[in-house]
VMD Tcl script that draws the C-alpha trace (Angstrom):
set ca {
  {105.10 192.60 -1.20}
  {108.86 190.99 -1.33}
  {109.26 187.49 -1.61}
  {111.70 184.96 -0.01}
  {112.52 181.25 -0.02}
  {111.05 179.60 2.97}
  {111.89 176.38 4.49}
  {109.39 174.35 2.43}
  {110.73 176.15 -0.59}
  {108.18 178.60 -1.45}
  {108.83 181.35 -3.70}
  {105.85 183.52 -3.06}
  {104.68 186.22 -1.26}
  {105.26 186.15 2.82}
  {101.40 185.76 4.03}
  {100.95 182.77 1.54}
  {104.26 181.20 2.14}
  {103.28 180.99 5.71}
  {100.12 179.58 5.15}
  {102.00 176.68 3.40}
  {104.48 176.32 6.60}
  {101.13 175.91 9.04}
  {99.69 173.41 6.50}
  {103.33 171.70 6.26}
  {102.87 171.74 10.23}
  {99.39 169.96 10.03}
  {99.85 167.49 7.95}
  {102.76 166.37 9.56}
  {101.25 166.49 12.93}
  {98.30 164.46 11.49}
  {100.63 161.58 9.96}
  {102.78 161.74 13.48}
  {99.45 161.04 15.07}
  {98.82 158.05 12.81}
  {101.38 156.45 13.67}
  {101.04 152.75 13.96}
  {101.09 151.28 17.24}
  {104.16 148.46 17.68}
  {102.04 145.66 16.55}
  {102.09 146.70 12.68}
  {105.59 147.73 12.79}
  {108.89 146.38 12.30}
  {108.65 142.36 11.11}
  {105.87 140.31 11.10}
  {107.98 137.04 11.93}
  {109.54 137.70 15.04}
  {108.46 138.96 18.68}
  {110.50 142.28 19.78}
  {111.19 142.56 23.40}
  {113.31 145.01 24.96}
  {115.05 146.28 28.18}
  {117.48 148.93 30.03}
  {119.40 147.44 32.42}
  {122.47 148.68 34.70}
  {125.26 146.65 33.21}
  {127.20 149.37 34.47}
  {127.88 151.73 37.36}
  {126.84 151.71 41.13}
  {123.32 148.85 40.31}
  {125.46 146.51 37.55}
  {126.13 143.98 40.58}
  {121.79 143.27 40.11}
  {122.08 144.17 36.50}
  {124.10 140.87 35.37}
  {121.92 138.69 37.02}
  {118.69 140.35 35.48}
  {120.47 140.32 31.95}
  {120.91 136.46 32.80}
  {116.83 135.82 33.88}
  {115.55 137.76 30.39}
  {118.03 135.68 28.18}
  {117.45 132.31 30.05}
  {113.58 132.73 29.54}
  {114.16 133.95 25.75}
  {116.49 131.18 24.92}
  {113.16 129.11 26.16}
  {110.96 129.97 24.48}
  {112.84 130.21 21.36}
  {114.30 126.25 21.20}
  {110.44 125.06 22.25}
  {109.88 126.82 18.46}
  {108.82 130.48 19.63}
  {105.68 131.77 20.53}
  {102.49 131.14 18.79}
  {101.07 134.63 17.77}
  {97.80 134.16 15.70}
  {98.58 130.98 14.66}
  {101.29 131.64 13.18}
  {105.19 130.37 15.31}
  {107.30 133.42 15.93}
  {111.01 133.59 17.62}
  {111.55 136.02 20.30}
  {114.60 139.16 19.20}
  {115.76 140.75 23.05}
  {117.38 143.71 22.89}
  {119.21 144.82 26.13}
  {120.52 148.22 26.25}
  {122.94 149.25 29.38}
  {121.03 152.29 31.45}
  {124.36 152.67 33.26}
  {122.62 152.98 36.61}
  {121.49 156.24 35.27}
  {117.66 157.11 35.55}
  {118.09 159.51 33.04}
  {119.87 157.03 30.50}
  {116.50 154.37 31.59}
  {114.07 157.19 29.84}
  {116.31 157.36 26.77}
  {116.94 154.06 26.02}
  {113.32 153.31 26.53}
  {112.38 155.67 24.01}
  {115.02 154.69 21.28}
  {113.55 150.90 22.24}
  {110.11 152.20 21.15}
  {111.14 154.35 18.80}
  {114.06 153.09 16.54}
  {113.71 149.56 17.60}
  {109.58 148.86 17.14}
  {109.40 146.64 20.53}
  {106.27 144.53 20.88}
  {106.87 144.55 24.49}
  {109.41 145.78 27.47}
  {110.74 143.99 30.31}
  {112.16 146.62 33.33}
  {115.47 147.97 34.76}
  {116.24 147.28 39.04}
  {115.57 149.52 41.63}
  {112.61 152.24 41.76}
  {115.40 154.79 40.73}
  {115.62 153.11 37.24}
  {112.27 150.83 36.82}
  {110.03 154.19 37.33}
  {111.62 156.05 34.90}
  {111.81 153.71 32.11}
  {108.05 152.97 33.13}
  {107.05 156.26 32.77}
  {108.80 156.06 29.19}
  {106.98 152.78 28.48}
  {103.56 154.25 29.82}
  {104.17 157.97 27.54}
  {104.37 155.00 24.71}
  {101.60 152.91 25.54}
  {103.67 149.55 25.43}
  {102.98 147.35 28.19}
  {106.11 146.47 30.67}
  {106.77 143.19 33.31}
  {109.48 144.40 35.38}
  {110.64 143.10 38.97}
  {112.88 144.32 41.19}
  {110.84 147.58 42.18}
  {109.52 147.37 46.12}
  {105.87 147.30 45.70}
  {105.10 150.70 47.55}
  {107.80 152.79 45.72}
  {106.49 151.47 43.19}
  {102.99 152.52 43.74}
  {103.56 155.80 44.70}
  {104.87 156.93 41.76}
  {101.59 156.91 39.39}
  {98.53 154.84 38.73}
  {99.81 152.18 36.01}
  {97.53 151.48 33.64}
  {100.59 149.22 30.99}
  {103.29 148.88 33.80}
  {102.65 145.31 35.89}
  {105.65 144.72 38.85}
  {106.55 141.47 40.61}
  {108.08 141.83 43.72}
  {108.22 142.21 47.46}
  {106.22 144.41 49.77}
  {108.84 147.00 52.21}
  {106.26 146.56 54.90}
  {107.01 142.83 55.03}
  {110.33 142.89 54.31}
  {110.79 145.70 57.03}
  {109.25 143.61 59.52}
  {110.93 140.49 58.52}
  {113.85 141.29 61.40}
  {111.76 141.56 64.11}
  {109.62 138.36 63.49}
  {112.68 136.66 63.48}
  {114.43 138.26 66.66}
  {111.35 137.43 68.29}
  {110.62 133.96 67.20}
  {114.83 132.85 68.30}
  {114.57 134.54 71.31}
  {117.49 136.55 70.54}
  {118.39 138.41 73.60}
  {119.85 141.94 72.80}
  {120.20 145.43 74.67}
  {116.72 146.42 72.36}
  {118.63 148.99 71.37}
  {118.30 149.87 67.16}
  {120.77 152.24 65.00}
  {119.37 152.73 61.76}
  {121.40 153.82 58.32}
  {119.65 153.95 55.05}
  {119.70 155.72 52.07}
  {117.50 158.89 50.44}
  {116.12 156.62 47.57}
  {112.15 155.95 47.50}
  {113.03 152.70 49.18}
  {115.77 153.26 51.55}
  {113.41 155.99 52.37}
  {110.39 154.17 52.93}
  {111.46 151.47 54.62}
  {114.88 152.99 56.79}
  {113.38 156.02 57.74}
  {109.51 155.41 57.79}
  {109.07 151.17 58.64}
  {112.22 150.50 60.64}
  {111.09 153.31 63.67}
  {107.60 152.05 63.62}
  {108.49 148.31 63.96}
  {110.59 148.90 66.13}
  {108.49 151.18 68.79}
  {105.72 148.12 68.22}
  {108.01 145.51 69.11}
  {109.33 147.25 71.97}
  {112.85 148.24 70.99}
  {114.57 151.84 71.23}
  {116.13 153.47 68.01}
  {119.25 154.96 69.29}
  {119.88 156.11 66.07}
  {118.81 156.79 62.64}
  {120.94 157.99 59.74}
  {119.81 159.06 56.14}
  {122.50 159.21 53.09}
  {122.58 160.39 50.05}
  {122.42 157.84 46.78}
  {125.83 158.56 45.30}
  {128.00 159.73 49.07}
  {131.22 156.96 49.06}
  {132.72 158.44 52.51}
  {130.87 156.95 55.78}
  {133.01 157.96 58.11}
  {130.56 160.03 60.18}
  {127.80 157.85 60.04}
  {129.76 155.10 61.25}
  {131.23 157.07 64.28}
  {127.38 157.65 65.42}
  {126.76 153.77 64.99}
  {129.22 153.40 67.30}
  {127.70 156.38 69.51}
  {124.46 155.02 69.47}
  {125.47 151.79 71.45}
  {122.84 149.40 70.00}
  {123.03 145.74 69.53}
  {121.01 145.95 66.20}
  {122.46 148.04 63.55}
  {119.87 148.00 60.27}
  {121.19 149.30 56.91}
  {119.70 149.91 53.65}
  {122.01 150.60 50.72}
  {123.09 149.25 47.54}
  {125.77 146.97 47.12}
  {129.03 149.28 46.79}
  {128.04 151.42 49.65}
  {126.80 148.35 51.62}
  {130.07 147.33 51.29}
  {131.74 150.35 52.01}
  {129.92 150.44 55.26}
  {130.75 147.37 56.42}
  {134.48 147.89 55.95}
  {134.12 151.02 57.31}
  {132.63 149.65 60.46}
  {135.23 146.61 61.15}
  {137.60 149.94 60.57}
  {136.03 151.42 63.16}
  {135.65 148.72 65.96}
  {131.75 149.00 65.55}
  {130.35 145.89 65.46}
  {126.37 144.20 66.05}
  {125.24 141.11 67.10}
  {122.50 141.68 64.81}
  {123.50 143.14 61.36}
  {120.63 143.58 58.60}
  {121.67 144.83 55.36}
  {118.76 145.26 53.38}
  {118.91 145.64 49.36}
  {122.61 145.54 49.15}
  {123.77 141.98 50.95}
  {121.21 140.38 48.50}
  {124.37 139.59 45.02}
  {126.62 137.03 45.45}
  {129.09 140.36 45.02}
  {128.17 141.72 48.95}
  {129.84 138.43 50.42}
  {132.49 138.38 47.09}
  {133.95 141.93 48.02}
  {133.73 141.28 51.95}
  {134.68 137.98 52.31}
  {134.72 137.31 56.44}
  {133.24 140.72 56.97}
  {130.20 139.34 55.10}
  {129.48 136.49 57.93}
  {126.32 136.81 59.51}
  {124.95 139.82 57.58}
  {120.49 139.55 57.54}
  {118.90 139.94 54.07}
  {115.27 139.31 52.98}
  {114.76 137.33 50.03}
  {111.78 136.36 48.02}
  {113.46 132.99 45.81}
  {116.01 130.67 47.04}
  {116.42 127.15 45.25}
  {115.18 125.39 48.13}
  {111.51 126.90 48.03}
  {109.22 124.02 46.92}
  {107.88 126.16 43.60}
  {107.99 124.68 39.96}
  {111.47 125.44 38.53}
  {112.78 126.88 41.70}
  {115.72 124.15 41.73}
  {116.01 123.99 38.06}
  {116.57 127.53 37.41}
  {119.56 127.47 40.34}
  {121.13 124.83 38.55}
  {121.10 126.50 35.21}
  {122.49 129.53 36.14}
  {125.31 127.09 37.67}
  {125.87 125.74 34.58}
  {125.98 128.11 32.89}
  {128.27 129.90 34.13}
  {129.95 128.72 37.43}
  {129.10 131.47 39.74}
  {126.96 131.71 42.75}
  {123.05 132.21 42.19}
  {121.08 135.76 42.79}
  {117.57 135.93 43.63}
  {117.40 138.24 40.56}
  {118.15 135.54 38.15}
  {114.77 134.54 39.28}
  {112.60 137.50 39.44}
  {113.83 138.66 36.31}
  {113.14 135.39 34.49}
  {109.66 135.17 35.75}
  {109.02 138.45 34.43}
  {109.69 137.43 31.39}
  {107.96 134.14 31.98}
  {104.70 136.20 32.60}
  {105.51 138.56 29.24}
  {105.83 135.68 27.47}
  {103.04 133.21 28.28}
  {100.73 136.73 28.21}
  {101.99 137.18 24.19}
  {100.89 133.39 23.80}
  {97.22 133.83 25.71}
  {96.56 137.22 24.16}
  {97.93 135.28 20.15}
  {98.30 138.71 19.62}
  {100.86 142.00 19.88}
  {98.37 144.55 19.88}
  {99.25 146.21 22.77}
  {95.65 146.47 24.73}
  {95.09 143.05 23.89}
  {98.64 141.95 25.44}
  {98.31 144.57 28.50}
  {95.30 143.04 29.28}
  {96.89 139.46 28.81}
  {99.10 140.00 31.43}
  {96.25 141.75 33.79}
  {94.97 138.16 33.98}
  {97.95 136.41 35.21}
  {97.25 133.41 37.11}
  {100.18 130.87 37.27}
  {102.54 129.59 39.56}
  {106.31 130.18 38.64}
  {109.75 129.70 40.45}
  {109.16 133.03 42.70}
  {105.67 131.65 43.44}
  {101.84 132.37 42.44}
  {101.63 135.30 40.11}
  {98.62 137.73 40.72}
  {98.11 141.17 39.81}
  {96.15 142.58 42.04}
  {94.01 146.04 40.48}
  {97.06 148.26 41.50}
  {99.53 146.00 39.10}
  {101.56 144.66 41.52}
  {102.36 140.71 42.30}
  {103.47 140.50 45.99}
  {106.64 138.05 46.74}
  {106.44 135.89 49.95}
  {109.36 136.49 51.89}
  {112.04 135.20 53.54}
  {114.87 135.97 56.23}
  {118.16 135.18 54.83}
  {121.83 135.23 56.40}
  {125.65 134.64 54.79}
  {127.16 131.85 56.48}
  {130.33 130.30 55.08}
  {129.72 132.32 51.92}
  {126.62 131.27 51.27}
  {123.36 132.53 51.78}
  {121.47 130.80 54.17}
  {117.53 130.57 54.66}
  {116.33 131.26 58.66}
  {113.08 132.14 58.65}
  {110.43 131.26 58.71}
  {110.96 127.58 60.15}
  {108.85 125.87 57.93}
  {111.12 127.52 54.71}
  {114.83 127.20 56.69}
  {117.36 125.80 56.21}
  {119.80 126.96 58.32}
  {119.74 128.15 61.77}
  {120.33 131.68 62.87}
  {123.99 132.36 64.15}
  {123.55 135.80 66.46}
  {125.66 137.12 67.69}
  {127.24 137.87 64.07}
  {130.43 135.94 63.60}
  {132.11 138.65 62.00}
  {134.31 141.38 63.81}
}
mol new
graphics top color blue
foreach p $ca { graphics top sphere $p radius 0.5 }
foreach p [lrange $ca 0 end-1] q [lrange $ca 1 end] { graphics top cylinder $p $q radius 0.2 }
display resetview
């Protein structure tokens, strides 16, 4: 029988050398499958966290501001001495890699994070488009994940987490949050609704499934109700069947560029509302930045404003202003919570085994600046909400009473 060189370098006959190949094969599936969990890699004297977040492309105006929440709680932990992980005082390493908005990029740089980088622990990206991915990443890996900034039922729908944990607001709350308020002012309209949201899991779930159904239970008509792609730029004909549709109450769910786009696109137009809700995108200090006057009297829920009467709420408003002279985003404060709750879990649990710290953070009970943090069995911390407006370029709380302060202006000030 002839003999050839193989790939393991076996000079022998063909049966046998393949015999050595499927051994090769074994044994090198058997030391893959013994490898050691993040705990008993990479150094013993520091804490490894690490996150994918869009510093870039269409989400980087929410990016920023959660790259600002991680590092403020780091930088916390790490001048009170570091954490104390089985007795022994360990400083916290973040490592923040840009996902460039791209869900595809979130998977990736969650696996290089596990991977190349040994993280202990991960904190998430913004928007179910990006936080799902990199959880399924962080789920295929078995390291656990805090991440806000995915709407709870998006969120859910997507799997049953068993090392994935989310802090944020409910869509069903936040998509009734408009109505509440139109009813508690008395705001007297035509009750007529036009409706334009995008195809993402939550412009989906809340513009084209919770919109119509508050709505028709709070007696109001939907005139219209227009769906959009993620990544479309042009508005044009959407706009022209806002202003078709004749309603007083024009409800939009986008992110931030395309918000804005819309809204330029409707002073263009002539289409105005004397109710304009922009859910998702008005939120960054960028929505009122880019529109200036166009931005006055636009309706956005919020979960965190400095004004709430929770622990650090003020604090952390006037750090970020400090820091670095710009406007406040409620994402500076979901973000830092979530690492809040990572990090006081690594200090209960004394301990970066992974089950041990998974089921540290299962057992969250603590009040923080976004409120009392609870994971309920499905891994999810609901967010109380809010009603917020821009007025005078800032954002303004106005409802419910006993949180505002501000009152609703309606009709909208701007043209």
């Amino acid at each position: 029988m002839p003999s050839r060189t193989t790939p393991t370098g076996c000079m022998q006959p063909r049966r046998f050398c393949g015999l050595v190949a499927i051994a090769v094969l074994l044994a090198t599936s058997l030391l893959a499958g013994c490898a050691p969990r993040p705990s008993s890699r990479g150094s013993r004297d520091e804490v490894v966290i690490g996150a994918a977040l869009p510093l870039s492309g269409a989400l980087a105006s929410f990016g920023g501001f959660q790259k600002w929440g991680y590092e403020h709680a780091v930088a916390e932990a790490n001048r009170a001495g570091g954490l104390l992980v089985g007795g022994k005082r360990m400083k916290v390493r973040l490592i923040l890699r840009d996902d460039r908005s791209d869900p595809n990029v979130t998977s990736s740089d969650i696996d290089s994070l596990v991977s190349s980088d040994h993280v202990n622990a991960l904190l998430g990206s913004c928007t179910p488009p990006l936080v799902i991915p990199g959880g399924l990443a962080a789920e295929r890996a078995q390291i656990p994940m805090v991440t806000g900034c995915a709407p709870i039922v998006a969120f859910t729908s997507a799997k049953r987490w068993r090392w994935v944990w989310d802090l944020f607001f409910n869509e069903t709350e936040v998509a009734e949050l408009p109505f509440k308020l139109l009813r508690d002012d008395g705001v007297a309209t035509n009750r007529r609704i036009a409706i334009l949201h995008d195809n993402g899991p939550d412009g989906a779930v809340v513009g084209g499934k919770l919109w119509p159904q508050f709505a028709q239970a709070y007696g109001y008509t939907v005139a219209a109700n227009i769906v959009f792609p993620t990544d479309t730029t042009n508005f044009d004909a959407g706009v022209q069947q806002l202003k078709a549709a004749g309603a007083d109450i024009v409800l939009i769910d986008a992110v931030t560029p395309q918000a804005v786009s819309i809204r330029k696109q409707m002073a263009a137009a002539g289409v105005g509302a004397k109710v304009l809700v922009v859910e998702k995108g008005a939120e960054p200090a960028q929505y009122a930045t880019a529109l200036g006057s166009l931005a006055e009297g636009s309706l956005v829920a919020g979960y965190w404003d400095p004004s709430f009467p929770y622990p650090g709420a003020k604090a952390l408003g006037d750090a970020f202003l400090a820091e670095t002279g710009a406007s406040e985003s409620q994402h500076i404060a979901d973000s830092y919570t979530a690492a809040k709750v990572l990090l006081d879990a690594i200090q209960r649990a004394s301990s970066l085994d992974p089950d041990r710290l998974n089921d540290a953070i299962g057992k969250t009970n603590a009040v923080y600046p976004v409120g009392r943090i609870v994971f309920a069995a499905n891994h999810t911390a609901a967010l109380a909400v809010a009603e917020m407006q821009w007025q005078g370029g800032q954002i303004r709380v106005v409802w419910p009473a006993a949180r505002a302060n501000a009152r609703l202006i309606a009709p909208s000030p701007a043209p």
